[in-house]
C-alpha positions, 0 to 999 in steps of 0.5 A: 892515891886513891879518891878516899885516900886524897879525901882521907888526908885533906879531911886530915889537914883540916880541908872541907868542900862546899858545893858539888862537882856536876857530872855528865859521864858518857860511855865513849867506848867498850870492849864486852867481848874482851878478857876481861871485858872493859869499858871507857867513860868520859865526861866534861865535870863543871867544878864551877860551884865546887870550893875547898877551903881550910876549915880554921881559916876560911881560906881557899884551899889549891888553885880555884877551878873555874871551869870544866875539867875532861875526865877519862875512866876505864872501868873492868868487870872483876869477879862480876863487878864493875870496878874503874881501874885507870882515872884521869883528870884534864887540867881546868878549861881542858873541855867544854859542854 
């Protein structure tokens, strides 16, 4: 499933967000001379101040993150824009700034 896919069904069964996941992405590797040429990001994103919850309820919505969760994407040149082609998300606590 996709980003806007999950947003699509969570915004479909009433769950909304407050609060922003804090990004701090890094190139970890790349592979400009590759065909097609590809590079690695990852990052460390803080989802400390970030809560979904049900919008009739108020109630809490999944597991509450109260750390850092390591992330993991390859992005690929295609048709001479950048796209990510592979995601990973790290279990909460699976990394530290």
């Amino acid at each position: 499933m996709t980003i806007s896919e999950d947003d699509y069904v969570e915004e479909a069964h009433g769950v909304a967000s407050r609060g922003m996941p804090i990004l701090h992405p890094r190139v970890s590797a790349q592979n400009l001379n590759g065909d097609p040429p590809t590079v690695t990001v990852t990052d460390c994103i803080d989802f400390r101040h970030f809560i979904q919850y049900y919008v009739a309820t108020g109630k809490q919505y999944g597991a509450v993150q109260t750390g850092l969760s390591a992330s993991t994407s390859t992005v690929t040149l295609m048709n001479g824009a950048w796209m990510v082609t592979s995601a990973a998300t790290g279990a909460d606590g699976s990394c530290s700034l």
